[in-house]
Z-matrix of the N, CA and C atoms (Angstrom, degrees):
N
C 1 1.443
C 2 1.525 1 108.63
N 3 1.475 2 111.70 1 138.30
C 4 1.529 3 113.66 2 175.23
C 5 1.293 4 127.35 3 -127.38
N 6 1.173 5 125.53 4 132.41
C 7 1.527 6 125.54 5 -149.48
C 8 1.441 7 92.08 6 -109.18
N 9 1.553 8 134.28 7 144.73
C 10 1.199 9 149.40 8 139.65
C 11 1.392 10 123.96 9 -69.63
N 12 1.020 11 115.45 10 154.46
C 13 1.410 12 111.88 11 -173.94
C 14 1.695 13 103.04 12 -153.28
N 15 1.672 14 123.56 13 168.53
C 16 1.247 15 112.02 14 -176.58
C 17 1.958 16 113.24 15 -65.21
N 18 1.602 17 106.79 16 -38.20
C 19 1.162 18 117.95 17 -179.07
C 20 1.489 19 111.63 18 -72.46
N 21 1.067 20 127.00 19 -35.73
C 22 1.428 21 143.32 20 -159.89
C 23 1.823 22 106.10 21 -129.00
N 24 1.385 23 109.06 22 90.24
C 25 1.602 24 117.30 23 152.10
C 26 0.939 25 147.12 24 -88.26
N 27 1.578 26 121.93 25 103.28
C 28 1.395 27 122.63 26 -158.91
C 29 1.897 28 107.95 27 -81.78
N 30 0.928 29 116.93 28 168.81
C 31 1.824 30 107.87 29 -176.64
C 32 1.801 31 91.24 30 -159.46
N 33 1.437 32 111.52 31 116.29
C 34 1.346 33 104.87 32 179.48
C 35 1.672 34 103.79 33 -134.64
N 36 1.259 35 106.30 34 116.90
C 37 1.336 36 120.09 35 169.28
C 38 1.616 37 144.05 36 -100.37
N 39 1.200 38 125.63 37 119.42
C 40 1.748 39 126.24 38 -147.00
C 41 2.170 40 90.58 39 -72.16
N 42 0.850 41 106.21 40 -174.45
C 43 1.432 42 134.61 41 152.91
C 44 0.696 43 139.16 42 -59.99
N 45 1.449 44 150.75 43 84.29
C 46 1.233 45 144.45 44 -132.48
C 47 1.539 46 104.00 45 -95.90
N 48 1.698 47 127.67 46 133.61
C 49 1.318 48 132.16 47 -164.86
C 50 1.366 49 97.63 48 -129.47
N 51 1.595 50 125.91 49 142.70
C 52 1.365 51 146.50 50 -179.49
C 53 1.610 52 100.19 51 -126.84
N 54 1.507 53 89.25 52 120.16
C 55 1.790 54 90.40 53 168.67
C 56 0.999 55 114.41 54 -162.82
N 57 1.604 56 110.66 55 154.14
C 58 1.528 57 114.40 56 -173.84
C 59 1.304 58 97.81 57 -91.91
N 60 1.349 59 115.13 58 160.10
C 61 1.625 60 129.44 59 173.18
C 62 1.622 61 111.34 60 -156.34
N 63 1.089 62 111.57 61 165.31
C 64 1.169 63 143.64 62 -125.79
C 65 1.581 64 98.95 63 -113.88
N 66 1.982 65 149.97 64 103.13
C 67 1.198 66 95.22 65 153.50
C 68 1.455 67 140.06 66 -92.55
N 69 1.179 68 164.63 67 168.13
C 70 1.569 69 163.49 68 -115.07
C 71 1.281 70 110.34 69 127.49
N 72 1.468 71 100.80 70 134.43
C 73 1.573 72 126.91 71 134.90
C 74 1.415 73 136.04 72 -30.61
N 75 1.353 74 110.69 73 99.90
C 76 1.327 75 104.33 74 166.99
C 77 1.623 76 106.80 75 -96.28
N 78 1.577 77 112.31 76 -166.86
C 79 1.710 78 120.15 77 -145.21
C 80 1.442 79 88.64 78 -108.88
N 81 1.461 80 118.64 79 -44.45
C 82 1.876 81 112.65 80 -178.93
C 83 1.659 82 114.90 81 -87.10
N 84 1.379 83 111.97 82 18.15
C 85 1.722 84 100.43 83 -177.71
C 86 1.711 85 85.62 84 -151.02
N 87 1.516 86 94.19 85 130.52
C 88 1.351 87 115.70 86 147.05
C 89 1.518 88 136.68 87 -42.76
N 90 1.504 89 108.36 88 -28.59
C 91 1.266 90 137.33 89 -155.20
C 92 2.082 91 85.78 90 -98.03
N 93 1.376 92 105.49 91 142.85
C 94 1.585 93 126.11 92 165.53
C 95 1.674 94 97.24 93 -74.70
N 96 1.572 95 122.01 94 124.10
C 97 1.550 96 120.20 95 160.18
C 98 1.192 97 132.39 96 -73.96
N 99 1.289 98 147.59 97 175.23
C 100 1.138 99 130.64 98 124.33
C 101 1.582 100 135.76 99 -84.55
N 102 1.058 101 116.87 100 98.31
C 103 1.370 102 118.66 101 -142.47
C 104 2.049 103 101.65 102 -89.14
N 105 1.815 104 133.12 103 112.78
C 106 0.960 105 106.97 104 156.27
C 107 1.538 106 151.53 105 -15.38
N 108 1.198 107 150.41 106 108.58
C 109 1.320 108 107.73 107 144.80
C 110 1.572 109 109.98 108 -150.75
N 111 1.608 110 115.72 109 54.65
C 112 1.963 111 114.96 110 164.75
C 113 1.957 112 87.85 111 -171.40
N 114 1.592 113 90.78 112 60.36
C 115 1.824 114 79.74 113 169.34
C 116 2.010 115 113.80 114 -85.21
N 117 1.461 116 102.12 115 159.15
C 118 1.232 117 101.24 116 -146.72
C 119 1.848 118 88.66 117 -144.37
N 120 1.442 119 118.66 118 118.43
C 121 1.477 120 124.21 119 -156.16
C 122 1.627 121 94.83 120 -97.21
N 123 1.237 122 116.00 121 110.10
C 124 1.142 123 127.43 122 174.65
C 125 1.516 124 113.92 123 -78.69
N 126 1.554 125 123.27 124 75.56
C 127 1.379 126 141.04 125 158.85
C 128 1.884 127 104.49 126 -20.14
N 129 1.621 128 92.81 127 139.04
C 130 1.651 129 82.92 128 -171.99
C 131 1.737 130 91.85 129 -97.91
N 132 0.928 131 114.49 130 -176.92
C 133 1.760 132 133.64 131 -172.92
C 134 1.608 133 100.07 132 -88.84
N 135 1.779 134 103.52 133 112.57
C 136 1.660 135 112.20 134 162.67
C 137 1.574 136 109.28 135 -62.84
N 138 1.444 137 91.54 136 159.10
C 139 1.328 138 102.56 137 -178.34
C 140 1.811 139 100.86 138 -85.82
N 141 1.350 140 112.34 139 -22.96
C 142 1.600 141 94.13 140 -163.29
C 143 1.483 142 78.92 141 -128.99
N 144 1.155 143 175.33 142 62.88
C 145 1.119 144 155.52 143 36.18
C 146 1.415 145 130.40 144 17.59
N 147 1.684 146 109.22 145 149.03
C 148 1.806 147 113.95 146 -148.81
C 149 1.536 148 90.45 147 -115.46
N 150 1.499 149 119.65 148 -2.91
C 151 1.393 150 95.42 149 176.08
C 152 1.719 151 103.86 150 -125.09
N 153 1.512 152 98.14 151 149.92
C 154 1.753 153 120.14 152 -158.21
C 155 1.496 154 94.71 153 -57.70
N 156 1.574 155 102.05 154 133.19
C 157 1.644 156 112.85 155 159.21
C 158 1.799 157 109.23 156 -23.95
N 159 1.367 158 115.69 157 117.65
C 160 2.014 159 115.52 158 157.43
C 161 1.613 160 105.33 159 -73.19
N 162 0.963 161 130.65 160 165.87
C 163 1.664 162 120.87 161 176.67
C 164 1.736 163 84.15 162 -146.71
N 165 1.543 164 136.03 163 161.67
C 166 0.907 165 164.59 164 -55.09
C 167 2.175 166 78.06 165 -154.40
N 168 1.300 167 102.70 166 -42.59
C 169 1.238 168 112.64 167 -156.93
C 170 1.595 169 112.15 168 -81.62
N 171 1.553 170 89.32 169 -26.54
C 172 1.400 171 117.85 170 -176.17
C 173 1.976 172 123.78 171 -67.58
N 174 1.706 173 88.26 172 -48.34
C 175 1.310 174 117.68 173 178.55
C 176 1.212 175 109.15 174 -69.77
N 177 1.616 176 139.04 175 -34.14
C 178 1.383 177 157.32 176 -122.95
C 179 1.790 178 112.25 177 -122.05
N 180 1.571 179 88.95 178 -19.22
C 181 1.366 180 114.07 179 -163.41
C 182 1.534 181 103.76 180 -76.51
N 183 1.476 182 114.04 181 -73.41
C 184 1.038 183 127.82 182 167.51
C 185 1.595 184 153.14 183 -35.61
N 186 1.468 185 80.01 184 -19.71
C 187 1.555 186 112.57 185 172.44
C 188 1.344 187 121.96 186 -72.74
N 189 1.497 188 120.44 187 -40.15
C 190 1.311 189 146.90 188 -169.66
C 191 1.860 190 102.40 189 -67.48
N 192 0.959 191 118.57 190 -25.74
C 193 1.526 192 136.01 191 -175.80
C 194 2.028 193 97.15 192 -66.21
N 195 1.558 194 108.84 193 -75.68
C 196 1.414 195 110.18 194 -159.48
C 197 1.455 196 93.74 195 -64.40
N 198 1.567 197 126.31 196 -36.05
C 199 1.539 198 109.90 197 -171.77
C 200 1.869 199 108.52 198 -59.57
N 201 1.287 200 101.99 199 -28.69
C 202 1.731 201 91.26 200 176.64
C 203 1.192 202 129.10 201 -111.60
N 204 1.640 203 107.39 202 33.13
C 205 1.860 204 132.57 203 161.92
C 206 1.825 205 68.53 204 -106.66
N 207 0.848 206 153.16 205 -85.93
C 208 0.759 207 125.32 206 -104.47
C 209 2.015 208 107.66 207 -96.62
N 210 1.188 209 108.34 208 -11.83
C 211 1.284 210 115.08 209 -179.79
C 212 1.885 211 105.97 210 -131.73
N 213 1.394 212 110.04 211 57.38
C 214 1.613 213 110.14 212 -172.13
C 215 1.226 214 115.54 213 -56.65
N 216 1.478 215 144.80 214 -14.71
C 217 1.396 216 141.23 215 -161.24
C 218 1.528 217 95.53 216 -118.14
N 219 1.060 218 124.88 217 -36.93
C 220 1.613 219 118.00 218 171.07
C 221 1.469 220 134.51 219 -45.95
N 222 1.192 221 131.14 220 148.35
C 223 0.989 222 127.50 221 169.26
C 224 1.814 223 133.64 222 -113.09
N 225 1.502 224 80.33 223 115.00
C 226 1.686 225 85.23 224 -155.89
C 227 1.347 226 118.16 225 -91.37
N 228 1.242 227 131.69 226 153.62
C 229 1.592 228 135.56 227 172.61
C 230 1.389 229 99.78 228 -125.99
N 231 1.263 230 97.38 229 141.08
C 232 1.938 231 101.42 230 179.53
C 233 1.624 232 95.53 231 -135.21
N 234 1.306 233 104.25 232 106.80
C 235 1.701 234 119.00 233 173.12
C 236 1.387 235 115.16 234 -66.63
N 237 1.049 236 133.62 235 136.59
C 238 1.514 237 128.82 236 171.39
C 239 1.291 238 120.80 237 -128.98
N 240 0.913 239 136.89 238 157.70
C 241 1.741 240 119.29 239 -179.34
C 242 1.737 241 95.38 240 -121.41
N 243 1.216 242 109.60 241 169.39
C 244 1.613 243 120.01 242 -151.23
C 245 1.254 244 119.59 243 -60.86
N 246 1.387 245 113.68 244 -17.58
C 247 1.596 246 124.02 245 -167.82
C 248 1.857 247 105.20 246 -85.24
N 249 1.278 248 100.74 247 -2.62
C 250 1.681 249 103.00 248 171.60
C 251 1.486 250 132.34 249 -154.25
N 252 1.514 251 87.76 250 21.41
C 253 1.481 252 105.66 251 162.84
C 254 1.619 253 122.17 252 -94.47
N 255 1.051 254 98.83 253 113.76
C 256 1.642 255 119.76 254 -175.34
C 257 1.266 256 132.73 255 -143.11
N 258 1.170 257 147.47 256 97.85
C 259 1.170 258 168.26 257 172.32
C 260 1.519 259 90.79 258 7.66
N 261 1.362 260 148.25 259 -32.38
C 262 1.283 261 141.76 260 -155.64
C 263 1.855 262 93.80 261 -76.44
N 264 1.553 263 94.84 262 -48.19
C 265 1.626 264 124.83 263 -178.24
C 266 1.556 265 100.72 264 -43.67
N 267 1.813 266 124.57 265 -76.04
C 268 0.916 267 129.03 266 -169.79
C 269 1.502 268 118.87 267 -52.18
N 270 1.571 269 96.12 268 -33.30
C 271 1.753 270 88.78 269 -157.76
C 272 1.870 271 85.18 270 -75.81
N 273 1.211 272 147.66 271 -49.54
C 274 1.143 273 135.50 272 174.64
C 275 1.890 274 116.73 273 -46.41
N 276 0.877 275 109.10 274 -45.45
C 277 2.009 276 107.48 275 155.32
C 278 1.274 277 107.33 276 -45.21
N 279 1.434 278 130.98 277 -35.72
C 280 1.379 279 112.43 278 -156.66
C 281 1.680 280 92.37 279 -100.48
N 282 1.213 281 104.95 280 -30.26
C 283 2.008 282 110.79 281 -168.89
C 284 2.106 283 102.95 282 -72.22
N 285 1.363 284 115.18 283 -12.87
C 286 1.628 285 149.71 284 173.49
C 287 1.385 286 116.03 285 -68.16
N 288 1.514 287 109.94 286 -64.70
C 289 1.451 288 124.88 287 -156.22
C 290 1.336 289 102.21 288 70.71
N 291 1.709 290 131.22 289 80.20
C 292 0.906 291 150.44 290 -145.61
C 293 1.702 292 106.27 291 -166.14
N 294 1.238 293 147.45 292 87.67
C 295 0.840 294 143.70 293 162.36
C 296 1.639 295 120.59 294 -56.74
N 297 1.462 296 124.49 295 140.52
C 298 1.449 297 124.66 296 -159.85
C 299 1.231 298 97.43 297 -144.33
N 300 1.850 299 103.73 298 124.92
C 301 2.019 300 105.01 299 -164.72
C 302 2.038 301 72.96 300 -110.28
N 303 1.376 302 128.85 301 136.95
C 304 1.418 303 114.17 302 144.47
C 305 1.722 304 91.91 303 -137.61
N 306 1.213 305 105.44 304 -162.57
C 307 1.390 306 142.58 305 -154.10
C 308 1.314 307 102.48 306 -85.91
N 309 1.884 308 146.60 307 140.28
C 310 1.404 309 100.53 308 177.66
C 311 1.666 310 66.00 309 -161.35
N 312 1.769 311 85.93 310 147.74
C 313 1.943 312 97.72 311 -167.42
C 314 1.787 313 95.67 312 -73.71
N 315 1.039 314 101.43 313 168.40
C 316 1.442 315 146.15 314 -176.78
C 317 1.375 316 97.43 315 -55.21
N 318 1.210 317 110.04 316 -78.07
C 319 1.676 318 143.89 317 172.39
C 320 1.189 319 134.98 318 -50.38
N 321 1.186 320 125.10 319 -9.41
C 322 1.422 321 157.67 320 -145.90
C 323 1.521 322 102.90 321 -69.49
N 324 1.092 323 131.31 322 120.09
C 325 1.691 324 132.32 323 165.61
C 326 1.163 325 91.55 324 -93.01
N 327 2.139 326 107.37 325 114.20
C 328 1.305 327 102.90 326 155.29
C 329 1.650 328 99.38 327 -120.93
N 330 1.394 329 100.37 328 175.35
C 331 1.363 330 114.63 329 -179.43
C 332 1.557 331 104.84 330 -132.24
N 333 1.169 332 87.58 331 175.62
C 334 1.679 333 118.95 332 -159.63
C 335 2.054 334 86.30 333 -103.05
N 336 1.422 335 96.59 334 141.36
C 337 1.618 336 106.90 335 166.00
C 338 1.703 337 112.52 336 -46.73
N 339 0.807 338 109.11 337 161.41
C 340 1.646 339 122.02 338 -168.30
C 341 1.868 340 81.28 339 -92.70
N 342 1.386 341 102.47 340 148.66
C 343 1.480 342 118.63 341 165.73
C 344 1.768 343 116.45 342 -108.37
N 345 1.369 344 95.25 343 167.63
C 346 1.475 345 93.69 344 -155.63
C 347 1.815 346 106.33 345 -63.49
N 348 1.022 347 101.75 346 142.42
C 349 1.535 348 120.37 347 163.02
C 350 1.641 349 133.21 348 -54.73
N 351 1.678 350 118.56 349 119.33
C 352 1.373 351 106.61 350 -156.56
C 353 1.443 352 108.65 351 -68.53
N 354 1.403 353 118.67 352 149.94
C 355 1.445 354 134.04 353 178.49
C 356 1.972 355 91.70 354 -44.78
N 357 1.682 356 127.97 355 143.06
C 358 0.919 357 106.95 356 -173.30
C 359 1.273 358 147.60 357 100.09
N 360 1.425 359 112.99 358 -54.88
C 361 1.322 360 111.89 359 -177.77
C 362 1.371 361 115.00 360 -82.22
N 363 1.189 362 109.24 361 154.14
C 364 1.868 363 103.32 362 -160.71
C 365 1.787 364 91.78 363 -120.33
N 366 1.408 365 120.78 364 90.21
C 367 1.417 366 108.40 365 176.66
C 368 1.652 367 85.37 366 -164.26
N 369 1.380 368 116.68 367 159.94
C 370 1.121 369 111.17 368 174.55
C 371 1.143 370 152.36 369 -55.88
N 372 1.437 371 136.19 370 133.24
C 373 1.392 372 100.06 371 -171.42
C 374 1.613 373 133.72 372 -70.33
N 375 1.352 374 101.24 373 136.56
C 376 1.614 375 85.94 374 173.27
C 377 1.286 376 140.40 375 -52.10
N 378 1.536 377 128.09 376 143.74
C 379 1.271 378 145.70 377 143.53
C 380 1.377 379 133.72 378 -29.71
N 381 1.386 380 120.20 379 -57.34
C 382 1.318 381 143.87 380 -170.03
C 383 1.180 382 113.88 381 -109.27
N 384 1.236 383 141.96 382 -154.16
C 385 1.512 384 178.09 383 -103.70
C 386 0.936 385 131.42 384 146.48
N 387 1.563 386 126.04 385 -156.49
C 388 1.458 387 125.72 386 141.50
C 389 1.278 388 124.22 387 -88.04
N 390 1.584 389 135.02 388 143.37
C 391 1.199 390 129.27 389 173.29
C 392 1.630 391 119.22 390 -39.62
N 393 0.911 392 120.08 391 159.12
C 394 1.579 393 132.97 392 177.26
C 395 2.116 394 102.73 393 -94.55
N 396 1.341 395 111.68 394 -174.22
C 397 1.204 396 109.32 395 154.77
C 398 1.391 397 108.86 396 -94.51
N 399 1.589 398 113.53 397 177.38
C 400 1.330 399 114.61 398 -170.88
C 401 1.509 400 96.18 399 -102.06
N 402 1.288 401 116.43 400 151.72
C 403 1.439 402 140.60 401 170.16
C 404 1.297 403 129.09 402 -14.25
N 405 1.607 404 96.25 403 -61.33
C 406 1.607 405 129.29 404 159.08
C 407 1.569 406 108.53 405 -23.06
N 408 1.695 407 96.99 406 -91.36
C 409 1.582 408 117.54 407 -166.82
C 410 1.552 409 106.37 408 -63.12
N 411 1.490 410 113.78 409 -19.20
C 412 1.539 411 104.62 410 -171.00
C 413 1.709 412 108.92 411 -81.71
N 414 1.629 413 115.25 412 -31.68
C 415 1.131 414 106.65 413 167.60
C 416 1.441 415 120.88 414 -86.64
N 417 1.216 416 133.07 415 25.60
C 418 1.720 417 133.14 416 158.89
C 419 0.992 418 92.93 417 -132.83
N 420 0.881 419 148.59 418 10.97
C 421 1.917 420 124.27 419 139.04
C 422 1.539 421 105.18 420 -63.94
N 423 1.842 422 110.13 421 136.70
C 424 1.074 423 113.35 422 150.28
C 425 0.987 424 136.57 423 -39.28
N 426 1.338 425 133.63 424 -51.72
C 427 1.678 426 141.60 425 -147.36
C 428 1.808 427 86.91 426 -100.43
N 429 1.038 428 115.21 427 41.84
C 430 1.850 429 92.90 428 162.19
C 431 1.583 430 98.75 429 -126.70
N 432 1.021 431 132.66 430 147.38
C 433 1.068 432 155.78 431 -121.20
C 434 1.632 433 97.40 432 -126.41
N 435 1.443 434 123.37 433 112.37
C 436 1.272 435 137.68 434 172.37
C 437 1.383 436 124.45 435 -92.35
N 438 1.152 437 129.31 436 151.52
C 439 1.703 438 116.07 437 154.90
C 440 1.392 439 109.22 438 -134.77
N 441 1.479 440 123.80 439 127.71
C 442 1.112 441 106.13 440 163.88
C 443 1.540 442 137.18 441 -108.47
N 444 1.701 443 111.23 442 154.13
C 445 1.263 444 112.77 443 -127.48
C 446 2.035 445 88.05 444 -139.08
N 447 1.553 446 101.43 445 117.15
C 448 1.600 447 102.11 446 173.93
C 449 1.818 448 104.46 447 -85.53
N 450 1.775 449 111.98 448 140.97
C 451 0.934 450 110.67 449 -172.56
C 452 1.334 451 95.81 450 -93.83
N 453 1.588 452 138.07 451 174.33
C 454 1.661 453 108.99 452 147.91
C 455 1.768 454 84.63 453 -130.16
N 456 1.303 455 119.28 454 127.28
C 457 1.362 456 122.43 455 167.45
C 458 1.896 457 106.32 456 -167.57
N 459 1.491 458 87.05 457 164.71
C 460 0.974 459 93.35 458 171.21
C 461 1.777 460 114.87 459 67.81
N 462 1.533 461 120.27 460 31.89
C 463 1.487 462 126.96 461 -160.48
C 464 1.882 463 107.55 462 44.45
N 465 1.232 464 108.70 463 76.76
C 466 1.786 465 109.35 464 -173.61
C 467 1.530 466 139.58 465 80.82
């Protein structure tokens, strides 16, 4: 046990674990679980060690592969919450056939795919696109296009 103090701050941090799970019914709860089953121990980064820090996104990635050898006709969703959703993540969901629900700011500058490059021009290719509108104005504008959609979860 470690005590903090004003002079003396202790800071203790667990192991960080990545895992896929399952949702299902169990027999004593009414309630849908999330049931384990491919957890994966995300080793933290040595200080004097020759191979590059893994980070959360890294470890998380790879996983997504055997769940869809291993269930090819299914249709999967892999939830993530914000601290490991990253474009590295998605573009492997999309290279999968893996649908990916996460968290996504308010504020967000997204862009549009980059278009093709003129025959000729000698500069790099682009990254981006053109900006999109922002989030905000796109949902109070009239002209954007809604559907509405009943969920049923969670008993209603």
């Amino acid at each position: 046990m470690v005590r903090s103090t004003p002079q003396q701050v202790s800071r203790g941090f667990g192991l960080p674990w990545v895992s896929m799970r399952r949702l299902g019914p169990v027999p004593w709860s009414q309630r849908v679980w999330a049931l384990p089953f491919l957890p994966a121990l995300c080793w933290p980064a040595e200080k004097h060690g020759r191979r590059r820090h893994t980070t959360r996104v890294d470890w998380g990635r790879p996983m997504i592969k055997p769940v869809r050898r291993g269930l090819p006709n299914r249709q999967l969703v892999l939830v993530v919450d914000g601290g490991v959703a990253a474009v590295a993540r998605a573009l492997a969901c999309v290279q999968h056939r893996v649908a990916m629900v996460s968290r996504g700011r308010w504020d967000a500058a997204l862009d549009h795919p980059p278009g093709p490059q003129p025959q000729g021009k000698r500069a790099p290719t682009p990254l981006r696109g053109t900006r999109q509108r922002r989030l905000p104005g796109g949902a109070a504008r009239s002209d954007t296009p809604w559907e509405t959609v009943a969920v049923d979860g969670d008993g209603g």
